[in-house]
C-alpha positions, 0 to 999 in steps of 0.5 A: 474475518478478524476485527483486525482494521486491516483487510486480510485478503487481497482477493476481498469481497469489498473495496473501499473506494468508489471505483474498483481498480482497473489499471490503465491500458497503455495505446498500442498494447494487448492483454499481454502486458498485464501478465507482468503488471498483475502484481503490482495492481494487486499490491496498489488496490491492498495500498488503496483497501489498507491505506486509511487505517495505517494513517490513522497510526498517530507518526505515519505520514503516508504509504506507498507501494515499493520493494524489499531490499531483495526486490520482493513487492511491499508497502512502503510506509514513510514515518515521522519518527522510529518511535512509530515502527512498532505500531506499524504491522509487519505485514499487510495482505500477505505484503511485507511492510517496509518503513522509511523514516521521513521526519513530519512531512508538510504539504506545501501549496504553491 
């Protein structure tokens, strides 16, 4: 493995998180329903392994799982301004990397 801070491979042999992922299962619903839903648990636990260090880049304001214009699955990466797209990786896992500028977003607690 690199020393890259991003995992490399989405069928790593560590998990960081205190569970792993398992997605739930909707009542009244068999196995087959995961035939469709095995790649987006896929791109959620490479959300999940991955997420901490693309928000240690200084201007990301968070990370989500979305789609390429094309429709393909990726992770979204919502950025403060455009100057932070180049310290953004293209590509995380073997996912592409789309990035949406969002301006600062603040937590408001009601």
């Amino acid at each position: 493995m690199s020393n890259s801070k991003f995992a490399q491979s989405p069928f790593a042999v560590f998990e960081d998180a205190a569970m792993p992922y398992l997605p739930d299962e909707t009542a009244g619903q068999g196995m087959g329903q995961y035939a469709h839903a095995a790649p987006q648990g896929r791109l959620e636990a490479a959300r999940r392994r991955n997420e901490r260090a693309l928000m240690a880049i200084d201007g990301v304001e968070g990370v989500s799982v979305g789609q390429t214009l094309l429709g393909k699955e990726a992770l979204v990466v919502y950025l403060r301004d455009s100057s932070v797209k180049r310290r953004v990786p293209l590509q995380v896992e073997g996912y592409p990397v789309e990035t949406s500028i969002t301006g600062q977003i603040d937590i408001q607690r009601g």
